[in-house]
N, C-alpha and C positions, 0 to 999 in steps of 0.2 A: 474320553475320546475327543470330546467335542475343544477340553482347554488341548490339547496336543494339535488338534486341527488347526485352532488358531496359530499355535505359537510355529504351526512352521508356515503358514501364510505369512506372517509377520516377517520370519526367517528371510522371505524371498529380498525383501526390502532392507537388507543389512547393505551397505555400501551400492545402495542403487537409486537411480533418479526416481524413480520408480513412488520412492517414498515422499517426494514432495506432495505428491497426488496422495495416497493415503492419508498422509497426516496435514492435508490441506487445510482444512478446517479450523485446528488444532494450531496451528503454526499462524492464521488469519486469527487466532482468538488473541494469540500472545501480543502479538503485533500493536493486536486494538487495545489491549491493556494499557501495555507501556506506551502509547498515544495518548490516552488521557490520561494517567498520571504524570507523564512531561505536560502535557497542557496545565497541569495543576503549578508546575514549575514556572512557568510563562506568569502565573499571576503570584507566586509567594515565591519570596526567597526560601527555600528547601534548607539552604545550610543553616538558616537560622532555628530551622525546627528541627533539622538531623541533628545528633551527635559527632563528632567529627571524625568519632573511632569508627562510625560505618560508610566511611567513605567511600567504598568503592556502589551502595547502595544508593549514593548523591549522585556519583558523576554516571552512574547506568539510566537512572530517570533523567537526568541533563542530555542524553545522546538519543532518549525517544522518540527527535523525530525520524529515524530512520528506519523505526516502526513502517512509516509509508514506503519507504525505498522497498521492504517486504512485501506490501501490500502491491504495488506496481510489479516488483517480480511476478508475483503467483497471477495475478490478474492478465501476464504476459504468457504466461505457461496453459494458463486457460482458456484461451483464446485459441491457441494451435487447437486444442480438441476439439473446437465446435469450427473454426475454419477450415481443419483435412478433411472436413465431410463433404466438403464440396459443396454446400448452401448457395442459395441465391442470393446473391450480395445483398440486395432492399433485407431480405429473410434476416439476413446475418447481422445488419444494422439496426432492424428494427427488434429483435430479440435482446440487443445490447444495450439497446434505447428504453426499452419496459422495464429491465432490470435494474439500472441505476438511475435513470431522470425521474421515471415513478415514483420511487424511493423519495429523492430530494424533492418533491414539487410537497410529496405530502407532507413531510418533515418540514420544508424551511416556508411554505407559502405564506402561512398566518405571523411566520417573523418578519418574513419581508414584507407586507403587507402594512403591517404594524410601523414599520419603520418610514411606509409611505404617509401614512396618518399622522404621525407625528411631524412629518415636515423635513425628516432628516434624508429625506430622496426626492428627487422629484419624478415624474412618471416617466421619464425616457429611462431614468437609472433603474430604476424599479424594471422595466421590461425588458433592460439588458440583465439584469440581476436573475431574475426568472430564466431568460434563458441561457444562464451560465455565463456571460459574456463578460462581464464587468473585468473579471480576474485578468481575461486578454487585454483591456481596455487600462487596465490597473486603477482603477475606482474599488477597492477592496473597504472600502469603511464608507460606513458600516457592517458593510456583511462581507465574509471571507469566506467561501468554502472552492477555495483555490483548486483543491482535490478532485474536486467530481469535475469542475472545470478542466480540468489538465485532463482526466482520463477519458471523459467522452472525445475529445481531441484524438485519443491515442487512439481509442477504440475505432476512430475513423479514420484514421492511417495506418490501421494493423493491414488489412491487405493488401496493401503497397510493399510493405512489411514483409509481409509474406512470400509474393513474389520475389521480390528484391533476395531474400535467402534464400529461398527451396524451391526454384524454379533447373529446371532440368540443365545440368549439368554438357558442355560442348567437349568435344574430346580434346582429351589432354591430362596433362600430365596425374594432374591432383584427382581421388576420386571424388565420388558427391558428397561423401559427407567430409571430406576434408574444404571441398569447395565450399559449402555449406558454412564452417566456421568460419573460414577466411572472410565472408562476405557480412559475416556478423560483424565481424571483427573490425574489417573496415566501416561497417558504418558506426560503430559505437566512438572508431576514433575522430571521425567527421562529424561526428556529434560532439565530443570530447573539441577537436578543433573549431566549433563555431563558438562554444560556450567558452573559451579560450579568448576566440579574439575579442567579441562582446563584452568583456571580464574586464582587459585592457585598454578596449579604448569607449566606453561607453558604460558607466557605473548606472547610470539612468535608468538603462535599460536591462544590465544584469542585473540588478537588483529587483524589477519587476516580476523578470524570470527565471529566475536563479533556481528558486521551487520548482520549477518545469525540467531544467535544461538537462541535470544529471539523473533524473527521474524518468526521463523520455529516454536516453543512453541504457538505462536499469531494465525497462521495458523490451526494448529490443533485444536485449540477452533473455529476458525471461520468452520473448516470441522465437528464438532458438530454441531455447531449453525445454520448449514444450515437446520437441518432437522427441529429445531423448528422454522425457519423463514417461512420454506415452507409449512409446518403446522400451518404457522398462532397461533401459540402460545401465550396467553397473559402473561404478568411479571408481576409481583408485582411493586408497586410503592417504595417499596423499593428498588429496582435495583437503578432508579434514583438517590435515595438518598446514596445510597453507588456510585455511578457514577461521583456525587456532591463533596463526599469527596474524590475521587479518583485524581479526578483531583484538588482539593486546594493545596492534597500535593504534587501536578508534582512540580510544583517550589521547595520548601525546599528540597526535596527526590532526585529530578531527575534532577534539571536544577542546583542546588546549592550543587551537588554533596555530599550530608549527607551521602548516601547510597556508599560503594563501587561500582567500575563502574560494573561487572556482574548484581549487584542486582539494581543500579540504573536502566541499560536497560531493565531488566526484569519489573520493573514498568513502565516504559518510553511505554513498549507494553499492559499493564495493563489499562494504561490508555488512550492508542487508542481504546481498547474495550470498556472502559468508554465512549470515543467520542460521539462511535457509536449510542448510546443509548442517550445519549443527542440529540446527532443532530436532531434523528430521529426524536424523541418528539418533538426538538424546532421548525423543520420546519414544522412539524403539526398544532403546535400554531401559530405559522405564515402563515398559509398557504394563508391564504384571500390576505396577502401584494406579493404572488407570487415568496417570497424570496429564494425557494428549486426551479426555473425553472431557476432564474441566476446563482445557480452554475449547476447545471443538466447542461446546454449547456456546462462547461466546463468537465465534467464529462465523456459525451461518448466520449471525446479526451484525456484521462487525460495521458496515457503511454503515446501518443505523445507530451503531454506539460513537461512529465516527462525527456525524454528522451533527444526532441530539447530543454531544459531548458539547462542541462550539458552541450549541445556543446556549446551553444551562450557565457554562462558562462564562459569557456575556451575561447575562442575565442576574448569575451568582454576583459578578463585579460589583453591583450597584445594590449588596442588599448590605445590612448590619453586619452580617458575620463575616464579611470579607476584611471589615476595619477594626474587628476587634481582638487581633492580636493573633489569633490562631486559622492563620489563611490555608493554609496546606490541608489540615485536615478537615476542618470544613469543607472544602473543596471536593474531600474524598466524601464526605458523607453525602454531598449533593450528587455524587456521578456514582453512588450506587444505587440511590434512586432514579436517576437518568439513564441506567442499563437496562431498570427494569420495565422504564417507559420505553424503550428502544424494544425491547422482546415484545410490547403487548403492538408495538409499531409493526413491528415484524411478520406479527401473527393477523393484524388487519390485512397487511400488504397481499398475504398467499391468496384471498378466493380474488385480488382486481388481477393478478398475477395468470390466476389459472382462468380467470375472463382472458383475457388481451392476449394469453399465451397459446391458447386451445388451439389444436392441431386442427387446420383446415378440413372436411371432411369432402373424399374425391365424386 
């Protein structure tokens, strides 16, 4: 009785938004996967240690950054759920603020710290570093973690955000929720047009934010997408299939550089929203083999495997085994130790969590 329970629960999530949210986890474990194993890429040639008959297992770790395009979606969809509640803005900032600064202050303070004692920062960098800023500043080196930089930004422009789509509809032609897309829509392409002209007449400067620009555009479709995932919305099965084709042409478009680079990264996040909508499906169809609970456990750790991936990775650069011929997989053996510091990271993180986070009592 109890596996028939499941399987029509699961049932409800066949061609529905619905299932971003179930298999959120699981779809955040994948993501962070293939993030450090493209970071592995960043420091070894891969083709040298692939064989060339698996190629298409080379050029899917070569396109891993779009792992984050993934991460920015659901992070976008998450957001509608703890914003429709109607929270007190300070409430809703400061709940976003414990959840991801917390995280990084514990993870990266003793690297940045470390980087101040050696000389390699001076104390203004070091206190813009700390508090995320550098990235804006484009001082990234020594320490990059662009990411949590870019998203606490978002986090503090989601309810403008929000407004700006799902604010009540004036009479006319179109109804709310048709109003509602259009208003995504335009602003994904004024986003799409800043990073355009920025692109063309300022290399200086897209290149600073290049990481940002189609990632903040990904976002705001994901601050859409939240009200139909919470609403359990069904798709067309044509989603899929335009999903299917989205991602054949990552490679030619995006990994093979067809596209100039603004328009390639703009599909490069095109097709993490793609992802999403595979995943969700495929681990639906797979559900009986369990295969959506081994990434889920990576999942509710992923900023921490995001974040301790970067340091190890720096840190791996400068040992022996990075110059002794076999960079790639060393690399791997160093970030399966580094996931499991991230889970014992994780598992510190819950009681400063459940301090900071505790319901006020009336």
């Amino acid at each position: 009785m109890q596996k028939k329970s499941i399987g029509n629960t699961l049932g409800e999530y066949k061609l529905n938004f619905g299932s971003f949210s179930y298999f959120r986890n699981a779809i955040y474990g994948f993501a962070a996967l293939w993030i450090v194993i493209f970071h592995g890429e960043i420091l070894a040639n891969i083709r040298a240690e692939f064989d060339p008959s698996i190629r298409l297992i080379r050029d899917t770790i070569d396109m891993g950054n779009i792992g984050v395009d993934v991460f920015v979606f659901l992070s976008g969809i998450g957001l509608y759920f703890s914003y429709s509640k109607k929270p007190k803005l300070g409430t809703f900032y400061y709940k976003r603020f414990v959840r991801v600064y917390i995280p990084y202050l514990i993870m990266t303070l003793p690297y940045i710290i470390y980087f101040y004692v050696v000389g390699e920062m001076d104390l203004s960098l070091m206190i813009r570093t700390i508090l995320t800023l550098n990235t804006w500043t484009g001082e990234i080196d020594p320490v990059d973690f662009w990411y949590v930089s870019a998203i606490l930004v978002f986090y503090l422009l989601y309810p403008l955000i929000f407004r700006l789509i799902f604010r009540e509809k004036k009479a006319g032609k179109l109804s709310q929720e048709k109003a509602e897309f259009w208003r995504m829509i335009t602003l994904v392409l004024m986003m799409l047009a800043v990073s355009v002209i920025i692109y063309y007449t300022s290399a200086d400067i897209y290149n600073m934010y290049s990481r940002m620009l189609s990632r903040f555009a990904t976002f705001i479709v994901g601050a859409y997408a939240g009200k139909l995932v919470k609403e359990k919305k069904p798709f067309h099965e044509g989603f899929l299939i335009a999903s299917i084709v989205i991602l054949a042409g990552a490679y030619p478009l995006y990994e093979c550089d067809i596209l100039p680079g603004v328009w390639a990264r703009f599909y490069g996040s095109l097709t993490g929203i793609a992802l999403v909508f595979l995943l969700s499906q495929f681990f639906l169809l797979v559900s009986e083999w369990k295969i959506d609970r081994f990434f889920a456990f990576f999942g509710t750790f992923s900023l921490e495997i995001y974040v301790l991936s970067i340091i190890a990775r720096r840190i791996y650069y400068y040992t022996p085994w990075y110059t002794d011929g076999y960079a790639f997989l060393h690399y791997m053996i160093v970030m399966v130790f580094t996931i499991f510091v991230a889970w014992l990271v994780s598992k510190i993180e819950q009681p400063i969590f459940k301090l900071l986070l505790k319901p006020k009592k009336n």
